[in-house]
VOGU-3710 file (C-alpha; in Angstrom, 3 decimals, decimal comma):
1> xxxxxxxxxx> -130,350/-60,665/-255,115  -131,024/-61,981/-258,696  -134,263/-59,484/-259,384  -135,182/-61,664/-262,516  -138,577/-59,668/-262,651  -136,755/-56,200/-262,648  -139,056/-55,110/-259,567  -138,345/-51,339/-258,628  -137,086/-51,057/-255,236  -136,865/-48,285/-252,767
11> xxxxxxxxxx> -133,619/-47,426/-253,734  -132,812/-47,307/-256,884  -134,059/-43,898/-258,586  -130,741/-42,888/-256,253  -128,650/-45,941/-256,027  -125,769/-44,611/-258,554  -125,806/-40,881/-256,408  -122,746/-41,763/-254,844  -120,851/-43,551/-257,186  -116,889/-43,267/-257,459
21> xxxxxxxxxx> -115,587/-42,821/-260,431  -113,146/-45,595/-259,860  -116,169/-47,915/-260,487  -116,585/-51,746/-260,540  -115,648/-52,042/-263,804  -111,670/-52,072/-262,145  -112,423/-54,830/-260,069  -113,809/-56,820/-263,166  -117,403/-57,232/-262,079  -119,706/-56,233/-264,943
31> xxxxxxxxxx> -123,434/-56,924/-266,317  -125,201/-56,281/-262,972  -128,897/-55,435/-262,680  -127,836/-52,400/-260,804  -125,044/-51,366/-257,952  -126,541/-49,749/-255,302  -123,363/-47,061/-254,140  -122,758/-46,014/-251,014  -126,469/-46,270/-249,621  -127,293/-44,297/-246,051
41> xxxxxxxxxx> -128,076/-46,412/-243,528  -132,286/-45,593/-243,577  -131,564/-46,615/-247,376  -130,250/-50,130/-246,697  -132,744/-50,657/-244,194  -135,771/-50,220/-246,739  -133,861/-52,215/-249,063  -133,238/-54,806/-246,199  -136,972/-55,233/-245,484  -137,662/-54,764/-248,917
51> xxxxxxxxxx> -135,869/-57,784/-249,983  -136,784/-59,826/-246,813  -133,472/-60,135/-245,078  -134,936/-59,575/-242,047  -137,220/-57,860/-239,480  -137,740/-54,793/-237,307  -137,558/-55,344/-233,661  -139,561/-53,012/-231,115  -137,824/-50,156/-230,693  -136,075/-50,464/-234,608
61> xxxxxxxxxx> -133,432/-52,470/-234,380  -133,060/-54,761/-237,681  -132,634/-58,566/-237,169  -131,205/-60,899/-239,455  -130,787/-64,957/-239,480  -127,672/-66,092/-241,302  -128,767/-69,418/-241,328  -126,170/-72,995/-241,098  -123,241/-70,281/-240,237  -123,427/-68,131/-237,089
71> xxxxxxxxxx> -120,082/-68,128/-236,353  -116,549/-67,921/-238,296  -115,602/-70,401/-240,296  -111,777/-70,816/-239,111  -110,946/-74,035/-241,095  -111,880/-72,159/-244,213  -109,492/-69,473/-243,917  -107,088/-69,279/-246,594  -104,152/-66,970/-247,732  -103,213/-67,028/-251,079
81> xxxxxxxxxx> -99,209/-67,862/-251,663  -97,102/-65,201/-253,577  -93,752/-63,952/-254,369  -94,086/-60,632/-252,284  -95,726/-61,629/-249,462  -95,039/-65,305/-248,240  -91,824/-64,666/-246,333  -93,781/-62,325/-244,109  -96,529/-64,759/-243,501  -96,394/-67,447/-240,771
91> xxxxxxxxxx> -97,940/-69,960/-242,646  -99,940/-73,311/-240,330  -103,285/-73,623/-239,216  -104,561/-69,851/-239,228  -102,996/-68,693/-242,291  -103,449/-71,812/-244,830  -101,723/-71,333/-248,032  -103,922/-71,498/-251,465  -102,496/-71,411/-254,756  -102,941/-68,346/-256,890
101> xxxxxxxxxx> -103,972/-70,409/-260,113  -106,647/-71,337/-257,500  -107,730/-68,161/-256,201  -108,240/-66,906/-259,903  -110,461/-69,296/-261,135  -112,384/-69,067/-257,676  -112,937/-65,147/-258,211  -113,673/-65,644/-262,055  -116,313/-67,923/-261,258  -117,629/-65,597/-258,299
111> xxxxxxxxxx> -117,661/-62,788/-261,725  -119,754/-64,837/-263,580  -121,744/-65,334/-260,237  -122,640/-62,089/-259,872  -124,024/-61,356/-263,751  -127,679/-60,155/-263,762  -127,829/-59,742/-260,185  -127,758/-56,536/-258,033  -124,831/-56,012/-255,404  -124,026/-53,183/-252,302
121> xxxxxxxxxx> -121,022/-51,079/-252,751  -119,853/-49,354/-249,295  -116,568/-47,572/-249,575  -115,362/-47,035/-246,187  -112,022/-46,372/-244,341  -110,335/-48,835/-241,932  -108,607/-46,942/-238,869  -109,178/-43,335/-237,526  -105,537/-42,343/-237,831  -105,413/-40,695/-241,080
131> xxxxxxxxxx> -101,788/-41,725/-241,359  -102,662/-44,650/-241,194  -105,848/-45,360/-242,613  -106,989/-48,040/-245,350  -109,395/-47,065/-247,850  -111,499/-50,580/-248,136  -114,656/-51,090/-250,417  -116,766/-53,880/-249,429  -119,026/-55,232/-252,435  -121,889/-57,222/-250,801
141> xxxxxxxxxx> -125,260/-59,520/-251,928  -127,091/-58,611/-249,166  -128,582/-55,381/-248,344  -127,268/-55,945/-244,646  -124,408/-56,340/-245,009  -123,667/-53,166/-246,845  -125,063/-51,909/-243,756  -122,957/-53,899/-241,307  -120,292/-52,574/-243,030  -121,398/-48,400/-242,878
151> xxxxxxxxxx> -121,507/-49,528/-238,703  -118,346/-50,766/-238,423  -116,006/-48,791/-240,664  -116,136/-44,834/-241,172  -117,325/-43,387/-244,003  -116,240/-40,792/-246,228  -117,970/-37,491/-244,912  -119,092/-35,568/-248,417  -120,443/-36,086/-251,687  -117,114/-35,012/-253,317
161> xxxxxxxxxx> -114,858/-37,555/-250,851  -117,393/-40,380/-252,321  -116,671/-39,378/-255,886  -112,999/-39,230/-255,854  -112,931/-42,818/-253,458  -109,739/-45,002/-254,583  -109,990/-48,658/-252,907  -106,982/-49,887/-251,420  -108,447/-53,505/-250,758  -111,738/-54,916/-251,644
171> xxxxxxxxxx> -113,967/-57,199/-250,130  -116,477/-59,421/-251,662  -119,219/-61,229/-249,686  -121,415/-63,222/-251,506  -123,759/-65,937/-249,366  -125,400/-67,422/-251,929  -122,003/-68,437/-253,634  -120,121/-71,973/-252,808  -116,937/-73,202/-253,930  -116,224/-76,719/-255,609
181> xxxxxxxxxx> -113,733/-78,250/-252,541  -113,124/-80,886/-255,298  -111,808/-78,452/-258,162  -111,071/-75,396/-255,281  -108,619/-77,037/-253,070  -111,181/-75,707/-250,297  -111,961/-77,799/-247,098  -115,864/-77,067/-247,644  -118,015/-74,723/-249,817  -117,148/-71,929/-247,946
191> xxxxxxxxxx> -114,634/-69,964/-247,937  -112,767/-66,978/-246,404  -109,574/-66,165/-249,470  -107,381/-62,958/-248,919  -104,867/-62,162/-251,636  -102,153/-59,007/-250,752  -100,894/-59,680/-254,121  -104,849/-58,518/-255,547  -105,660/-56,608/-252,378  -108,883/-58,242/-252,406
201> xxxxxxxxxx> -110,553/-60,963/-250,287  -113,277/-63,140/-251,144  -116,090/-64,727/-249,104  -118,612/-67,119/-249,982  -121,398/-69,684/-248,817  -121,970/-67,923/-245,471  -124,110/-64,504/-244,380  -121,985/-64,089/-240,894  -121,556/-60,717/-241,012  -118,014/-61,370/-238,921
211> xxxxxxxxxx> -116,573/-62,271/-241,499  -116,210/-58,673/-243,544  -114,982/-57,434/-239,934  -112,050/-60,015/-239,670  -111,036/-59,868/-243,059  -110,221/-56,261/-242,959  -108,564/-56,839/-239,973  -106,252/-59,591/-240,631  -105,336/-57,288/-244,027  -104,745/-54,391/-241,479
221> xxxxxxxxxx> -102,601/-56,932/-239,136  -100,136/-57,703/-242,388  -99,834/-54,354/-243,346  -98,908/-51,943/-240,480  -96,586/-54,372/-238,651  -94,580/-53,814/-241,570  -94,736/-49,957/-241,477  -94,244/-50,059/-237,289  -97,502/-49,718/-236,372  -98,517/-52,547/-233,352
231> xxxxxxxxxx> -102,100/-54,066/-234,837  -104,251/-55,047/-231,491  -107,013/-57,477/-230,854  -107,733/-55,238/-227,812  -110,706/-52,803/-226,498  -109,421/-49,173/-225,240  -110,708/-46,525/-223,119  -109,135/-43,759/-221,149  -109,546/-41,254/-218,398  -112,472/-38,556/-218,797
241> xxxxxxxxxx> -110,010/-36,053/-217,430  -106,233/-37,476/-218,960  -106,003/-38,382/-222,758  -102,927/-39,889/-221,682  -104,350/-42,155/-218,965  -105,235/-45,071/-221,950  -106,394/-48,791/-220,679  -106,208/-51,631/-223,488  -108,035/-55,051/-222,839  -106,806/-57,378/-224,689
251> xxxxxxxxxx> -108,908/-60,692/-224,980  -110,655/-63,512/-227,696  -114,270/-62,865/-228,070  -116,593/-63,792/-224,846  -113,707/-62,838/-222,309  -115,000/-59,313/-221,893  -113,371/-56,788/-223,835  -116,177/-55,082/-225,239  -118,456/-54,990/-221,419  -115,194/-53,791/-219,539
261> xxxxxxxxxx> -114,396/-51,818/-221,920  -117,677/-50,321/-221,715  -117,285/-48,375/-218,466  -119,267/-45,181/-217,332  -116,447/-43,936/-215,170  -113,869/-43,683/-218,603  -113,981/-42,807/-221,916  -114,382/-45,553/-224,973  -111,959/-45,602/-227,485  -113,497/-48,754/-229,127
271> xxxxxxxxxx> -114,246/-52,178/-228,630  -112,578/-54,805/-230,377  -109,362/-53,257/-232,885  -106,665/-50,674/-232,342  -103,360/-49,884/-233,779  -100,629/-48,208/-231,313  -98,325/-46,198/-233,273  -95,514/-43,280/-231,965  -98,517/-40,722/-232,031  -101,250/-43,065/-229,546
281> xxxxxxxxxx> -104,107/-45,769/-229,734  -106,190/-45,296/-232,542  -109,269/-47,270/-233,222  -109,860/-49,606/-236,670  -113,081/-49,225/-236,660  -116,784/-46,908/-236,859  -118,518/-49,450/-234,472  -119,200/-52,368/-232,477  -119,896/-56,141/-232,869  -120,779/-57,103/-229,687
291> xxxxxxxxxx> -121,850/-60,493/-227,548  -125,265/-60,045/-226,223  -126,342/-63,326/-225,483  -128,123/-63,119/-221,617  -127,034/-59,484/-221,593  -128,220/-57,585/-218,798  -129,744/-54,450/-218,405  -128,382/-54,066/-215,063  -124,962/-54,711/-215,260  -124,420/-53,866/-219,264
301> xxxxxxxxxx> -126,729/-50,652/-219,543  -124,909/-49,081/-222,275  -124,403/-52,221/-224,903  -128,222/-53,333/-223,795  -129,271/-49,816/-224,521  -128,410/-50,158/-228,328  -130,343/-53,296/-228,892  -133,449/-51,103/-228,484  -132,213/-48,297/-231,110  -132,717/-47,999/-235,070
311> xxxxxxxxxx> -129,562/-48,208/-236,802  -128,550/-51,565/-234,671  -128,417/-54,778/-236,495  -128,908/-57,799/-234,177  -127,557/-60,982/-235,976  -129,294/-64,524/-234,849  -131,274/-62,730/-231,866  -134,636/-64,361/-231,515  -137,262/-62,309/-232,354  -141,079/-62,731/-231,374
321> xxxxxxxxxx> -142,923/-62,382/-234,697  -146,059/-60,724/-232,974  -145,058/-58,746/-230,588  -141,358/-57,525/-232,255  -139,761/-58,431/-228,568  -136,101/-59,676/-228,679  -134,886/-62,488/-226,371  -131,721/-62,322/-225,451  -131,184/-64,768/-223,514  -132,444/-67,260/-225,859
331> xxxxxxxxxx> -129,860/-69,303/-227,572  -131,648/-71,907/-229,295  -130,402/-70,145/-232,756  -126,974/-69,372/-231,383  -125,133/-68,332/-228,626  -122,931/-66,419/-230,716  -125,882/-64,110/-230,530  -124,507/-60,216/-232,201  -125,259/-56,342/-232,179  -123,942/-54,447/-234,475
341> xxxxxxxxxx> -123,995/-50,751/-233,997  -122,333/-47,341/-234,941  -119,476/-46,588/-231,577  -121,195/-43,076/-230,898  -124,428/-45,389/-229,666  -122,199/-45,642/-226,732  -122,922/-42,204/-225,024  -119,308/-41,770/-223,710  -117,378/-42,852/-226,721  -114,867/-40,588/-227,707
351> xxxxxxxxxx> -115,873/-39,000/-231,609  -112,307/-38,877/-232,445  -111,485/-42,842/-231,872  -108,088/-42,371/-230,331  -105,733/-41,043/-227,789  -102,739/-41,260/-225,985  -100,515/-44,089/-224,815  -101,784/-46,754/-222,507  -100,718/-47,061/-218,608  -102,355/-50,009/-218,625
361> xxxxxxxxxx> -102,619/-53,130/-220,373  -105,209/-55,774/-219,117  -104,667/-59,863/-220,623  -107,969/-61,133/-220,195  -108,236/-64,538/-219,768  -111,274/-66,534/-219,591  -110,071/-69,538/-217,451  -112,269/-72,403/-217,405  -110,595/-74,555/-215,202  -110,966/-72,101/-212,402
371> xxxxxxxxxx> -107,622/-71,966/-210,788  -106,135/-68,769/-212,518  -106,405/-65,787/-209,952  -108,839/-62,911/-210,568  -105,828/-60,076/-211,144  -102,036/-60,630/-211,362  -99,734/-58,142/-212,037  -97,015/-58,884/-214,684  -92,891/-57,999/-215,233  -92,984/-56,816/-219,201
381> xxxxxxxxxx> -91,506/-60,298/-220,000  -94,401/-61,944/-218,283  -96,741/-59,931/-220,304  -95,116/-61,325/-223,360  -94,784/-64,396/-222,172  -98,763/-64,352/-221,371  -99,312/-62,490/-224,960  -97,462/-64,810/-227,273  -99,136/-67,576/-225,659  -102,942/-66,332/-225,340
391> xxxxxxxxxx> -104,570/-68,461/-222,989  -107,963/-68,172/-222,535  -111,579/-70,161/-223,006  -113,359/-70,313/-226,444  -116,562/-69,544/-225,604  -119,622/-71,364/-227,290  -120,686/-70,630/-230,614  -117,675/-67,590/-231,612  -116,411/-70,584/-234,376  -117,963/-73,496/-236,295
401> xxxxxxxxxx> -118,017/-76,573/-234,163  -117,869/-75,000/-230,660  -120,673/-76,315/-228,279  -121,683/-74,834/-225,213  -119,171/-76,297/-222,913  -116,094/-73,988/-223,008  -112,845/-74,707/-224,519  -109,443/-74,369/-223,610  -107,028/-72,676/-225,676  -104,322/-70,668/-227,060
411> xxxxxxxxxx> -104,716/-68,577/-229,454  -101,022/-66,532/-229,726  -101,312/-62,428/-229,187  -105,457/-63,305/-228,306  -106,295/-63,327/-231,602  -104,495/-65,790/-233,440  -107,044/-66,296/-236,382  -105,871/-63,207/-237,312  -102,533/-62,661/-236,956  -100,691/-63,112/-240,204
421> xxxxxxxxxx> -96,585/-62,554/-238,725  -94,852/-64,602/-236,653  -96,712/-63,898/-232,700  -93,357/-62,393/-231,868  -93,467/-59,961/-234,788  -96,122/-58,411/-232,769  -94,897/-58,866/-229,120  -91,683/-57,473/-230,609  -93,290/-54,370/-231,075  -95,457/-54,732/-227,654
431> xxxxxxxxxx> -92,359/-55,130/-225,955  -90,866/-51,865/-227,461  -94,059/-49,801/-226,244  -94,198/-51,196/-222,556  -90,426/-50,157/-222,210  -91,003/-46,999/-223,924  -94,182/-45,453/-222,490  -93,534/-47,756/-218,586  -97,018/-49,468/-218,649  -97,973/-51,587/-216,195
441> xxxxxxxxxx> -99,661/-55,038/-217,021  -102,033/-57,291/-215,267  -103,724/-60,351/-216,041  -107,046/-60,637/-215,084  -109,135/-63,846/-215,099  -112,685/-63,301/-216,457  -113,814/-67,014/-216,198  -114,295/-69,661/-213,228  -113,916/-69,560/-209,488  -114,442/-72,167/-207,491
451> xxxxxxxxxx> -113,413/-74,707/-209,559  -113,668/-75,659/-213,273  -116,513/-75,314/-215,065  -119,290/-77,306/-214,377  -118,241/-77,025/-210,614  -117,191/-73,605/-209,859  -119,021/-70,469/-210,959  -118,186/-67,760/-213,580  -116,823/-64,719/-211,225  -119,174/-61,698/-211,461
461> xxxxxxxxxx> -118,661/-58,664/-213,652  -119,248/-56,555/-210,648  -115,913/-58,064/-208,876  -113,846/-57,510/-212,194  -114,972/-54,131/-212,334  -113,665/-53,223/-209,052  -110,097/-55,078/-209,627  -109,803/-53,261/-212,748  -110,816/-49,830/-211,264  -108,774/-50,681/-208,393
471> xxxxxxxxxx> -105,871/-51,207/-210,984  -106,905/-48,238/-213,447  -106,813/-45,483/-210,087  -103,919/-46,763/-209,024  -105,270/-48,753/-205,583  -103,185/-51,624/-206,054  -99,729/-50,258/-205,753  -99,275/-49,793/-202,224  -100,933/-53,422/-201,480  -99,118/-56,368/-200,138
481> xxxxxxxxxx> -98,928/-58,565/-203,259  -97,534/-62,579/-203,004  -95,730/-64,113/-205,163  -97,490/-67,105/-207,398  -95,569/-70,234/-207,000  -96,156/-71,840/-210,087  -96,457/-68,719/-212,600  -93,973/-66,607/-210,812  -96,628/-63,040/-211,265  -97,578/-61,191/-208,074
491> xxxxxxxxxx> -101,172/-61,336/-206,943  -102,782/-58,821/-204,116  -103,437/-59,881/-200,898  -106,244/-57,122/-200,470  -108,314/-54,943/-202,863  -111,247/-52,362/-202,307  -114,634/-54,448/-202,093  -113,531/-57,311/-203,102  -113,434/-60,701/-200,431  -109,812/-62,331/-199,657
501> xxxxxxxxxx> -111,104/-65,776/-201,124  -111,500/-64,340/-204,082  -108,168/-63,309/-204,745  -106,887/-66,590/-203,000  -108,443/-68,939/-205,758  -107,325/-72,217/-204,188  -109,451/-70,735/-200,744  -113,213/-71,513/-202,660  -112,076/-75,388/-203,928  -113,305/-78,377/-201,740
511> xxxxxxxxxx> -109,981/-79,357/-202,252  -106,584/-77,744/-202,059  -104,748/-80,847/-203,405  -107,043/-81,141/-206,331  -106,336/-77,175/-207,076  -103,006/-77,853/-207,148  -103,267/-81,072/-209,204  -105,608/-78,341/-211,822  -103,193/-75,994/-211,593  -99,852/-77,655/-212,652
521> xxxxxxxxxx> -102,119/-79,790/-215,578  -102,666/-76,143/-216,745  -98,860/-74,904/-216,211  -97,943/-77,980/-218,346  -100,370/-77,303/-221,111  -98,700/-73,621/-221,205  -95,185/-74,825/-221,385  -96,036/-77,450/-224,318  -98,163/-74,935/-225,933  -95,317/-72,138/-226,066
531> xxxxxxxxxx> -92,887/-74,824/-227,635  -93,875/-73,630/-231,249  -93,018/-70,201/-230,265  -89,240/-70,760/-229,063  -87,203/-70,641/-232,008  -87,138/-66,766/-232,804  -88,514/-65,757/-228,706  -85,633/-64,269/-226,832  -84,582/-66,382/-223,421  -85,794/-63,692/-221,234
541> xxxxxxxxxx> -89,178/-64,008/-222,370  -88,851/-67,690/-222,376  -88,114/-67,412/-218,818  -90,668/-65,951/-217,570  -93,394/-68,570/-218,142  -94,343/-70,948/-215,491  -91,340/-72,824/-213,214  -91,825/-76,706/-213,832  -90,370/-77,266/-210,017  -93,825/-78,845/-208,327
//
């Protein structure tokens, strides 16, 4: 905010309370208005209103509109080239180089940007494993987003902790600034820029909050790779009575991670980002950033609970002006509808954010073209095999340009975007841990039955939930299972309350030789697709993807 008039505002007889002595002044940003440090949440939320970022929902949520963008911006992604890091980095479409001359006269002008204007300062920590934890400030324009960020990282715990804060990696996010494609070497005026030389990443010309979140997480999927650690695009939760009994759901946004991971029978661990080092899981984060377009009350009690509570932030929910009622199954804004909200909103998250090793490790898969079956169980090669190659559905509005139809497509260890190795640097590692710890794996299809979409039907949470308990208690490993001719995974012939012709796929098409005809067009697209990830993938793992005998 550029507060040209020098209006007081709610915060700022206390806005320098918690400032750390390592101030701004390291990171080059000077002649601000003011720097509001490390504001409570109840603090950012006057400020929020103050500044009118947004409105208060019944029941005290905060909504906020972030306008053209309401989703990432993938093509604007960049990773700036340097000496130290650019043999580690697999460079193509999800980690685009940028020069460093660039990147330099990008931030300078972003300096100069920020002159006479007032900014957020959070200082938070990235992972709950102190051994492993990433000290991360996150500078912001908007009131919000300072408050986005106190959700979904953990904070320091005392005045004194605040004080003494040293920043491993910054983040700036700054809406209102664009780059010049023409002079920046950008694809559009925004941008998404991470330097490891700087430790700092930039972001400019959109207010998706998502884009803070992913930054620090493709900075945390560079660096503890390197140091051993597996980095996850997964949800966790585990066994109310066994801290050893850990379930990870892997999964791209819209497939389910965050709802099944959401289950009143375990414990949550968290929903979207967790390391796995020699120790357990450990989460990445303080909160959750979840879907909630047509959520239901019924079926989702826990995430739909939060969208009534103060200290949630619902981003590009419509909001009735009068009567302060959400709608959330209205997606005429988006429907990459968000809530964001603190993990202990969830009433049987676990405080400490990690835990043992996992038994089990659930792919989810969002198959649109409705001929995957509803739960396979995988050989650890076949897990890889399904990892590296991360098939699933993009679901409409999760990235620029997506419409409401979904899309098929690959996106290696399910979360491509921000993986910054090689795919098998990190199956490597997830290869090491299966063998290690003798976790089973199971793909489980959260998308189509039927037939393809359009046609078939999306298969209902309630059935997943009882294939994945059935899984999780152990119910499936005395079942008859056959063997899948084209993918070469076993599939049950029976499982507690759930019908035969659902776990027999082909059984609900009007046509068997058209399922079959789906089926192998799908095989094919996963045998070109995991062509870019021979060279440097062992044979075995090769191997085990789908037999091209039909």
């Amino acid at each position: 905010m550029n507060n040209l008039l020098r209006i007081k505002t709610p915060a700022e007889d206390f806005a320098q309370t918690r400032k750390a002595e390592y101030n701004l002044s390291n990171h080059g940003i000077g002649n601000l208005r003011l720097a509001y440090w490390n504001l409570p949440t109840e603090a950012l939320f006057e400020e929020a209103i103050f500044r009118g970022e947004g409105q208060i929902a019944a029941g005290g949520a905060f909504t906020a509109n972030t306008g053209k963008h309401t989703a990432r911006s993938a093509n604007d992604k960049f990773v700036v080239r340097e000496t130290d890091s650019e043999g580690n980095i697999w460079w193509g479409v999800y980690n685009r180089p940028f020069e460093a001359t660039k990147f330099e006269v990008l931030y300078e002008r972003m300096l100069g940007f920020l002159q006479g204007k007032d900014v957020f300062v959070q200082d938070v920590y990235a992972g709950a494993d102190s051994n492993f934890q990433l000290p991360v400030r996150v500078i912001t324009e908007l009131a919000w987003h300072s408050h986005f960020a106190r959700n979904m990282f953990l904070s320091p715990t005392s005045l004194e902790e605040y004080k003494r804060f040293v920043p491993e990696f910054t983040i700036l996010a700054m809406p209102e600034f664009k780059s010049a494609p023409a002079v920046d070497n950008t694809n559009s005026e925004t941008f998404i820029c991470i330097s490891f030389a700087k430790k700092l990443a930039i972001v400019g010309n959109t207010a998706y909050a998502g884009e803070i979140k992913k930054s620090v997480f493709t900075i945390l999927n560079y660096l503890l790779p390197l140091q051993g650690v597996l980095s996850m695009h997964c949800s966790a939760n585990v066994a109310h009575n066994d801290p050893d009994d850990v379930a990870l759901f892997f999964g791209l946004s819209g497939t389910g991670k965050t709802t099944l991971s959401a289950d009143p029978n375990r414990r949550l661990i968290g929903d979207d980002e967790h390391g796995w080092n020699d120790d357990g899981v450990f989460n990445f984060e303080g909160g959750c950033y979840a879907k909630v377009i047509g959520l239901s009350e019924s079926a989702e009690p826990e995430i739909f609970a939060t969208t009534k509570r103060f200290g949630t932030i619902l981003e590009n929910v419509v909001i009735d002006p009068v009567s302060r009622l959400i709608d959330l199954d209205d997606d005429s804004m988006t429907e990459n509808t968000r809530a964001s909200y603190p993990l202990e909103f969830i009433a049987n998250a676990i405080p400490e954010k990690k835990a043992g090793h996992p038994k089990n490790i659930i792919l989810l898969t969002c198959d649109a073209s409705g001929v995957m079956p509803p739960i396979a169980r995988l050989t650890p090669d076949q897990a890889l095999y399904q990892f590296i190659s991360g098939y699933t559905s993009k679901i409409g509005g999760t990235e620029i340009g997506l419409g409401k139809e979904p899309e098929i497509t690959f996106s290696a260890c399910f979360g491509g975007p921000f993986m910054v190795h090689h795919p098998y640097k990190y199956a490597e590692l997830l290869k090491r841990k299966i063998e290690r710890y003798g976790v089973t794996c199971w793909l489980v299809n959260t998308g189509w039955v039927g037939g393809a979409y359009g046609i078939g039907k999306r298969i209902s949470i309630r059935y997943t939930r009882n294939l994945l308990n059935a899984a999780l208690l152990g119910k499936l490993d005395k079942v008859d299972y056959y063997k899948d001719p084209v993918f070469g995974f076993e599939v049950p012939k029976t499982c507690p309350e759930i019908p035969e012709s659902v776990l027999q796929p082909w059984s609900s098409w009007h046509s068997r030789e058209e399922y079959d005809r789906k089926y192998h067009d799908l095989a094919q697209r996963f045998i070109d697709n995991f062509g870019k990830f021979q060279e440097g993938t062992p044979q075995e793992v090769i191997d085990a993807g789908p037999k091209k005998d039909w």
